[in-house]
C-alpha positions as CSV (number, residue, x, y, z in Angstrom):
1,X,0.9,4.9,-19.9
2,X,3.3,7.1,-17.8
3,X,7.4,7.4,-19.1
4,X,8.2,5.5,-15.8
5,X,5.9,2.8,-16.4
6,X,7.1,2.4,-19.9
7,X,10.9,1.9,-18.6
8,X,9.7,-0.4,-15.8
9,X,8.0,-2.8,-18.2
10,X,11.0,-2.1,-20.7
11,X,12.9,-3.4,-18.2
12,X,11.0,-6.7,-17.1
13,X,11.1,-7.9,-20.8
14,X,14.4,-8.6,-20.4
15,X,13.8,-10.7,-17.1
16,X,13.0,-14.7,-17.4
17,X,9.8,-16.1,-17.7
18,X,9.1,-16.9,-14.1
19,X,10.9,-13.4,-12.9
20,X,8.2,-11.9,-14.9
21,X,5.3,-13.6,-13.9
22,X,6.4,-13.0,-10.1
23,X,6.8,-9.3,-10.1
24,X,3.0,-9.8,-12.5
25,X,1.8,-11.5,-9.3
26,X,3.1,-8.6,-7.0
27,X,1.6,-5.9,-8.7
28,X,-2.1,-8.1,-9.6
29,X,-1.8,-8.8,-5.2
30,X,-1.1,-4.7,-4.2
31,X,-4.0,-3.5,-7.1
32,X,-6.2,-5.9,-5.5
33,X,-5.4,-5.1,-2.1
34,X,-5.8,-1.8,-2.9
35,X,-9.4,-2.2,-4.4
36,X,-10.5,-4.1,-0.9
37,X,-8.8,-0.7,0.9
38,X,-10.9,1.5,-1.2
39,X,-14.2,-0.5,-1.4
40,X,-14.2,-0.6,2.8
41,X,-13.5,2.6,3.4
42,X,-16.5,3.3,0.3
43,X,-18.7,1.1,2.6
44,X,-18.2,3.1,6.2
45,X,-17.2,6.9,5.1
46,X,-16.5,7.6,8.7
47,X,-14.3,5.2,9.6
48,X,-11.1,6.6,8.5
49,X,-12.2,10.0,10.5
50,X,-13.1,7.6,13.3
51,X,-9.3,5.8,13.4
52,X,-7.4,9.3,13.5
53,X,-9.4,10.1,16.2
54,X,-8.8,7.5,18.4
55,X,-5.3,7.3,17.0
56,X,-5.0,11.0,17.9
57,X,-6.4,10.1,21.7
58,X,-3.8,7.3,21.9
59,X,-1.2,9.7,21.4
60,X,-2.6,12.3,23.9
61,X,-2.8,9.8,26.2
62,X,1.0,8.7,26.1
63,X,-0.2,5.3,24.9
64,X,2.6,5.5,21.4
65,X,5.6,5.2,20.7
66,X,7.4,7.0,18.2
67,X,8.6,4.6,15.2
68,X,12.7,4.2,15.3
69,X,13.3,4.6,10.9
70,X,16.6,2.0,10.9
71,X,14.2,-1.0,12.8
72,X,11.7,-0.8,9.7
């Protein structure tokens, strides 16, 4: 276990109960998300190649926008 994740769990123990168990179900929903991420991308190879590309001709073609950071 890293030093960081050490002081994060350090520092849950001393939220309540239910505090816990809803940052427990934050980090369970993002692993999992992440394993569907991985596991679709394991199932077509090409298709992350295949979305920069057309992300790529999008931009090209004037069709983006850039992102404005403070409206995030």
């Amino acid at each position: 276990m890293t030093e960081l994740l050490e002081q994060a769990i350090a520092k849950l123990k001393n939220l309540s109960a239910n505090e816990q168990d809803a940052i427990a179900a934050m980090i369970l929903a993002e692993l999992e998300d992440e394993r569907l991420w991985d596991e679709a991308f394991a199932r077509s190879p090409d298709m992350l190649a295949k979305l920069a590309t057309e992300a790529m001709a999008e931009y090209r073609a004037g069709k983006t926008q850039q992102l404005d950071p403070d409206t995030l």
